[in-house]
C-alpha positions as CSV (number, residue, x, y, z in Angstrom):
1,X,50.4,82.6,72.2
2,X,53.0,82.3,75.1
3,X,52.5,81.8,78.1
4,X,54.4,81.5,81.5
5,X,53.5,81.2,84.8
6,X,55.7,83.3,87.0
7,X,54.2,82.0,90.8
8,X,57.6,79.5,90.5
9,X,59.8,81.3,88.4
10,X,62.0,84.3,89.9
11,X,65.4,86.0,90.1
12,X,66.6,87.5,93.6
13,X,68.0,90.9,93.2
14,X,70.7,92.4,95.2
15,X,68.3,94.6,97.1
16,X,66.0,91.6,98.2
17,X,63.2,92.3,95.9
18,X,61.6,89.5,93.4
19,X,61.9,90.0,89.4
20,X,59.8,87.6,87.5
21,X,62.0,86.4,84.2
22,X,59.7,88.1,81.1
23,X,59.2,86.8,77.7
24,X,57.4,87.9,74.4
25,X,54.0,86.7,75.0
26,X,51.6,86.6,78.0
27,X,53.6,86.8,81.6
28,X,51.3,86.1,85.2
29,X,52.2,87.1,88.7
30,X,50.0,88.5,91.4
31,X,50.2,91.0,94.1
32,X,48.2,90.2,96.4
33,X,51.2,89.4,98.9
34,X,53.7,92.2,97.4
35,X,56.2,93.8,99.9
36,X,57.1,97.1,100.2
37,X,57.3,99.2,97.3
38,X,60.9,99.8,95.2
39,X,60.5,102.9,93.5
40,X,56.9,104.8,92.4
41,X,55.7,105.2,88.9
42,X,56.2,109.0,87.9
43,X,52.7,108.9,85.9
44,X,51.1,107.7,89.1
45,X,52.5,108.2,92.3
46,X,49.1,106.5,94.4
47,X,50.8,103.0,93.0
48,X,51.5,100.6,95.3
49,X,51.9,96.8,96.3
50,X,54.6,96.6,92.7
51,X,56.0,93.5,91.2
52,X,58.9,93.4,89.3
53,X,59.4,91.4,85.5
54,X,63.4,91.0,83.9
55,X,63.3,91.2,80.1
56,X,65.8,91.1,77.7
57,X,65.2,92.4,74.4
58,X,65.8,89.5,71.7
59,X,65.6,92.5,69.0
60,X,66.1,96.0,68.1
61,X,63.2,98.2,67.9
62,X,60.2,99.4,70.0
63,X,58.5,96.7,72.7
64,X,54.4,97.0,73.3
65,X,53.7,96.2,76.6
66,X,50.6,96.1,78.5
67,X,48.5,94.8,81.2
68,X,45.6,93.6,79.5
69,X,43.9,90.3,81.1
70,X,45.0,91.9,84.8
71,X,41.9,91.1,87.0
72,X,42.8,93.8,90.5
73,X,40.2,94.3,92.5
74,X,38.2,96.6,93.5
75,X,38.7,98.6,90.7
76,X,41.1,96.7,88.0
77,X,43.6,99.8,87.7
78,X,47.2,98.7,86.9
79,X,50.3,101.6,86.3
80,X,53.2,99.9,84.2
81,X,56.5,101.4,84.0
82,X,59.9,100.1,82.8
83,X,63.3,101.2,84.2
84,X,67.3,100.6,83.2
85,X,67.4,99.0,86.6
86,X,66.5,98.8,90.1
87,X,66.0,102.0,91.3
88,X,67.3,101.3,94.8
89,X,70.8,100.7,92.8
90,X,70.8,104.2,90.5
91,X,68.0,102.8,87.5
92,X,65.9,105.5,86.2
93,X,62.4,105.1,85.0
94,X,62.1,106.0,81.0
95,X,58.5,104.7,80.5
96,X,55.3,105.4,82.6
97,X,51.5,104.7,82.1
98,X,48.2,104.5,84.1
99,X,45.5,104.1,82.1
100,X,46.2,104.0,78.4
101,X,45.3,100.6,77.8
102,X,41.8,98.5,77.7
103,X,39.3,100.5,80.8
104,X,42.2,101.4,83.3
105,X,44.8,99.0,81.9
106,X,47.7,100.4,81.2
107,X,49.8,100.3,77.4
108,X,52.8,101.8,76.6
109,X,55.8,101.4,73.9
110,X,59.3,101.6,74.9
111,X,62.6,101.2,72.9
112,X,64.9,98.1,73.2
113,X,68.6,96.7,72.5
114,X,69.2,93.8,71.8
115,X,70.3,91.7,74.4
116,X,69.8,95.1,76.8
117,X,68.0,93.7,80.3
118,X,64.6,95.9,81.0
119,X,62.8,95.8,84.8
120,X,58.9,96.1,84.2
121,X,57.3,97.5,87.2
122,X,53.7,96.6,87.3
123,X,51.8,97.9,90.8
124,X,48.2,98.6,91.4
125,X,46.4,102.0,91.6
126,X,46.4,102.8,95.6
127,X,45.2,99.5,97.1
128,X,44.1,97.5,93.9
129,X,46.1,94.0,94.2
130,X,45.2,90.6,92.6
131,X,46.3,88.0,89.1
132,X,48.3,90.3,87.1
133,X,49.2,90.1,83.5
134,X,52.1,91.2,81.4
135,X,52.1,90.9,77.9
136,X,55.0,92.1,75.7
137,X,55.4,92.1,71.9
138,X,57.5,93.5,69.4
139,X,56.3,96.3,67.1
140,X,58.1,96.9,63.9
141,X,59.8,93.4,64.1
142,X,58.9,89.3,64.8
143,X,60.7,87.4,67.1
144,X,60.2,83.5,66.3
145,X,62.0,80.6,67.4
146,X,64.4,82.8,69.5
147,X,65.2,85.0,66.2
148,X,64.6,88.4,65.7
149,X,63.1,89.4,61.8
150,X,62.5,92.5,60.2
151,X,59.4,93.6,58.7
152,X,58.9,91.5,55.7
153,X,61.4,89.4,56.0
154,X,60.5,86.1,54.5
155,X,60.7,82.4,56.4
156,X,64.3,80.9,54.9
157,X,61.9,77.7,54.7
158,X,59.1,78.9,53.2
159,X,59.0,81.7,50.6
160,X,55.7,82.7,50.9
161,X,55.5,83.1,54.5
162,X,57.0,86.2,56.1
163,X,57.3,88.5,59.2
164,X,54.3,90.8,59.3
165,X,53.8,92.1,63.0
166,X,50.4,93.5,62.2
167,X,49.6,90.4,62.1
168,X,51.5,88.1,64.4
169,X,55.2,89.1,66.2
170,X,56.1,85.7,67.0
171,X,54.7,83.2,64.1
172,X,55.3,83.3,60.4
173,X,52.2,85.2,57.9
174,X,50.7,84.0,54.7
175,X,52.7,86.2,51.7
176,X,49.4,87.6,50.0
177,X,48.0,85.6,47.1
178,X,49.9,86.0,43.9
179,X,53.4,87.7,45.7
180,X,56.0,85.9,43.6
181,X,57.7,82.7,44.8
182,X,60.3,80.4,44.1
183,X,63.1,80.7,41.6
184,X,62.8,83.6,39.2
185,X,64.9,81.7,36.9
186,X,63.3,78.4,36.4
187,X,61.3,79.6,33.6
188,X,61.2,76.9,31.2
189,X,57.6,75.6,30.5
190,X,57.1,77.5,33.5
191,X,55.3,80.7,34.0
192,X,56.5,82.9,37.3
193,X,55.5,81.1,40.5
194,X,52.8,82.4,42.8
195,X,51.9,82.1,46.5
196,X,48.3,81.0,47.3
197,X,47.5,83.2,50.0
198,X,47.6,80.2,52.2
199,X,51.4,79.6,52.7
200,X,51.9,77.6,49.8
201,X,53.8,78.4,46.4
202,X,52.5,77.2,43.4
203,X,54.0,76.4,40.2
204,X,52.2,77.7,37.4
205,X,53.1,75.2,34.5
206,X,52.2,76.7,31.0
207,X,51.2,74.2,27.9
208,X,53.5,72.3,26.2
209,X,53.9,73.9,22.4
């Protein structure tokens, strides 16, 4: 898992309010000491003390976001919502939830660009403040090492490892056992080559005569 502590890590935007630089993974901040608010949630309009993430989309696709982990007191209610930018400078909000997620977290999926730059609003419900957490993921795809794979895609160094976000978006997945490895053609004294559920390809040598 990821993980990045925002307390030291920010970008100034024009109008004077903090963005915290997002990545796939788990992001902190807190907002306990939050100015005013920029903008209001449209699925909750009793959201206040807001902080603000910057993420740019390494992929194409649909991004899972949600504040699982957040501890706010009194009542641990977050309301998430992403806009095309600030709304102080003409960004409109295109993704809103309260309290989809875990208790009166809040989840939501919204669609990405590559290289497309995302603000993540994350306030509390009327005067809940304290540790927040952002966590972001692909869907349908796997971003590892900085690259963005498809579905099934396999690892160029490993032919029985591939990209299965049900599993994991940002490491490789064990191929299941018996999916077929290594080179088709190399069949003599050789029977077709197998992964081991494990990550490994194994070369299934027949008898000689």
């Amino acid at each position: 898992m990821l993980l990045i502590d925002l307390a030291k890590l920010y970008l100034p935007q024009p109008e004077g309010k903090v963005t915290h630089p997002a990545i796939v993974g788990v992001n902190l901040s807190n907002n306990s000491s939050a100015g005013p608010d920029d903008g209001e949630a449209s699925c909750q309009p009793l959201s206040n003390n807001d902080v603000w993430f910057e993420y740019t989309a390494a992929c194409n696709g649909i991004t899972f976001a949600s504040t699982t982990g957040s501890t706010l007191a009194p009542s641990n209610d977050t309301v998430l919502s992403v806009y095309t930018n600030c709304p102080a400078l003409g960004g409109t909000e295109f993704a809103c939830d309260d309290d989809s997620g875990v208790g009166l977290q809040s989840a939501l999926n919204f669609s990405t660009t590559n290289g497309t730059t995302y603000l993540i609003r994350v306030a509390g419900f009327e005067d809940n403040k304290g540790p927040i957490h952002l966590n972001l993921r692909p869907v349908d795809d796997c971003l590892i090492d900085g690259v963005c794979y498809g579905a099934g895609d396999h690892n160029p160094a490993n032919d029985c490892q591939a990209c299965i976000p049900q599993v994991s978006s940002t490491q490789w997945s064990p191929r299941a056992e018996g999916s077929s490895c290594g080179n088709i053609l190399d069949t003599e004294c050789d029977s077709p080559d197998a992964c081991d559920g494990a990550g490994v390809c194994e070369v299934n040598f027949k008898p000689d005569g």
